[in-house]
C-alpha positions as a Markdown table, in Angstrom:
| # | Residue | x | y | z |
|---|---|---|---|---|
| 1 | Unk | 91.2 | 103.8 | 124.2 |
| 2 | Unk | 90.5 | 106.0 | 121.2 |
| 3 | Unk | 92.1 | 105.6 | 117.8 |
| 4 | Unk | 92.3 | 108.2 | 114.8 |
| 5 | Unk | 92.7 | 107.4 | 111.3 |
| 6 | Unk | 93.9 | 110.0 | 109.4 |
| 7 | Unk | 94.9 | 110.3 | 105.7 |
| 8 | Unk | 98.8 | 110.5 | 105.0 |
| 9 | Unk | 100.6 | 110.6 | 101.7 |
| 10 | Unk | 103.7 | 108.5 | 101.7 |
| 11 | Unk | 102.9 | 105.6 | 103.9 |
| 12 | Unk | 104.1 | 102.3 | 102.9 |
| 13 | Unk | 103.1 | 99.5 | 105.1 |
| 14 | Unk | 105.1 | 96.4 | 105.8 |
| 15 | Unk | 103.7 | 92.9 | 104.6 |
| 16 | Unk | 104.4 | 89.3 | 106.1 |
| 17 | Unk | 102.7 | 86.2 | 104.2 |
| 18 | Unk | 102.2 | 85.0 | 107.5 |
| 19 | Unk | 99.9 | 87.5 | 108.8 |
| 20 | Unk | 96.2 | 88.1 | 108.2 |
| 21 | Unk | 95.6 | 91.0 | 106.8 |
| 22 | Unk | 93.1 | 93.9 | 107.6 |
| 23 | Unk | 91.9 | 96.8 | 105.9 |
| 24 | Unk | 92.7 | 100.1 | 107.3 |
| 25 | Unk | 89.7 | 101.1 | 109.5 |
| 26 | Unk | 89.5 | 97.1 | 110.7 |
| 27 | Unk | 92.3 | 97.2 | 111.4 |
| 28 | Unk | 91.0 | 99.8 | 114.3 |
| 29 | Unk | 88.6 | 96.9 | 115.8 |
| 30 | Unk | 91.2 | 94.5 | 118.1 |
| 31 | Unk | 92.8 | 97.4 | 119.8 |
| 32 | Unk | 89.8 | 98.9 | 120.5 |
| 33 | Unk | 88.7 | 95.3 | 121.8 |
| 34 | Unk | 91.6 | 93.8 | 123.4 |
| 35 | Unk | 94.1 | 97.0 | 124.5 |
| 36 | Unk | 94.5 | 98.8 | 127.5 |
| 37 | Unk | 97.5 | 101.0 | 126.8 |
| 38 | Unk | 99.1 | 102.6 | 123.3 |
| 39 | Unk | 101.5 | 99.6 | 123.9 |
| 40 | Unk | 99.2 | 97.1 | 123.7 |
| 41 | Unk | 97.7 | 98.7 | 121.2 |
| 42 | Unk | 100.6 | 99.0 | 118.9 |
| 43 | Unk | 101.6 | 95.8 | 119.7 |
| 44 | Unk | 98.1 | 94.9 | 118.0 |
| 45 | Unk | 98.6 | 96.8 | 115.0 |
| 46 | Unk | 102.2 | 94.9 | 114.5 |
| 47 | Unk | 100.1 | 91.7 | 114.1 |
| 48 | Unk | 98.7 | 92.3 | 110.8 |
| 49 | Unk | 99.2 | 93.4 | 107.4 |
| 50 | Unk | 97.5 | 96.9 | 106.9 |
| 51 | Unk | 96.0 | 97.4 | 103.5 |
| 52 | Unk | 95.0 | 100.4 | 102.2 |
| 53 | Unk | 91.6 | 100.4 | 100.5 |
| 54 | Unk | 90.7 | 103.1 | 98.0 |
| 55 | Unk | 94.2 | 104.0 | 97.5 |
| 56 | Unk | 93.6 | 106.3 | 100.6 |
| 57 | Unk | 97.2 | 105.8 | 102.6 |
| 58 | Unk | 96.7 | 106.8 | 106.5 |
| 59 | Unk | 98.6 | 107.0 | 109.6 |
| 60 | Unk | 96.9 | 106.6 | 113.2 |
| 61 | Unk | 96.5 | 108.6 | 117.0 |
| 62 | Unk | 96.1 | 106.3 | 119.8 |
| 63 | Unk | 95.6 | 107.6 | 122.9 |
| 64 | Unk | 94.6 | 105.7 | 126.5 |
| 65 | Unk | 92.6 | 106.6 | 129.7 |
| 66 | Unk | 96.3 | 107.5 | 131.4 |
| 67 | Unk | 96.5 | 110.4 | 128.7 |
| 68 | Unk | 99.8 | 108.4 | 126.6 |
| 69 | Unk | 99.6 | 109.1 | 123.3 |
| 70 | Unk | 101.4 | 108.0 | 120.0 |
| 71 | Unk | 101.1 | 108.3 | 116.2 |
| 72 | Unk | 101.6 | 105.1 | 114.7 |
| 73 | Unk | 102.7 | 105.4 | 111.0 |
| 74 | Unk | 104.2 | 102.9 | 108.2 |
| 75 | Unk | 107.3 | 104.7 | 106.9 |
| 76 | Unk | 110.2 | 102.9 | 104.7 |
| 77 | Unk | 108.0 | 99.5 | 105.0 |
| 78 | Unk | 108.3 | 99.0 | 108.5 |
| 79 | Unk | 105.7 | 100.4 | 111.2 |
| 80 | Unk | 106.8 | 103.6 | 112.9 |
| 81 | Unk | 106.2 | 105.3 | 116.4 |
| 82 | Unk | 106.0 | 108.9 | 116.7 |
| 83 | Unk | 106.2 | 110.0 | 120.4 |
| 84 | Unk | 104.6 | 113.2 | 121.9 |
| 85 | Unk | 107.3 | 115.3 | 123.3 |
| 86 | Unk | 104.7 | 117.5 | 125.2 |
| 87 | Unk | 102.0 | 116.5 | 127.4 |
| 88 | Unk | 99.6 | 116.8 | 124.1 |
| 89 | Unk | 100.3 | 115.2 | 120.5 |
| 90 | Unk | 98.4 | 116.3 | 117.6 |
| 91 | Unk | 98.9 | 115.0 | 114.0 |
| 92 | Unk | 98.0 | 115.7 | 110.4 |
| 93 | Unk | 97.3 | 114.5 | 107.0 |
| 94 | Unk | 101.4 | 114.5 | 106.6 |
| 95 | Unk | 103.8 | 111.8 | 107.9 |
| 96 | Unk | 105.3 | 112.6 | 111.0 |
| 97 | Unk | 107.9 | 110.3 | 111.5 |
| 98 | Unk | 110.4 | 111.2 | 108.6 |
| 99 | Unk | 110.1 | 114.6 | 109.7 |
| 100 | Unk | 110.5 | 114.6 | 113.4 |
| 101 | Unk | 112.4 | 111.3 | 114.5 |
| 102 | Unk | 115.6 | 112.0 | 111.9 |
């Protein structure tokens, strides 16, 4: 498992009262603990609030040991999946999600 954080403008993440909420790059920690695969890993990252420290907002690459990859971004206040479309996936410092899944 290997996760990116990346800067990206325009990222607003969802918030429940019911869950705990980590800060960006902690937010990094239980999937690197607990997942296996992207899914299990974004299935992590849906369990908490994110909160952007140092009014930095970011987007994430996670990638597993079978080669899947996905961008997971927080677009319109709900948590976003950008899939690779190739057999590579590459982000930058830009939201992918509004511009490649409408």
């Amino acid at each position: 498992m290997a996760i990116a954080l990346l800067a990206a403008s325009e990222a607003e993440p969802p918030y429940d009262s019911n869950k705990i909420t980590l800060n960006m790059t902690t937010a990094i920690r239980p999937a690197l603990d607990n997942a296996v695969t992207v899914e299990e890993a974004v299935e992590l990252f849906r369990n908490y609030n994110i909160y952007f420290s140092g009014d930095i907002e970011c987007h994430y690459l996670i990638a597993d040991a079978s080669g899947d990859s996905i961008i997971v971004e927080f677009y319109d206040g709900e948590l976003q999946k950008v899939e690779a479309e190739t057999h590579y996936q590459i982000t930058t410092n830009f939201i992918a999600y509004n511009r490649l899944n409408r």
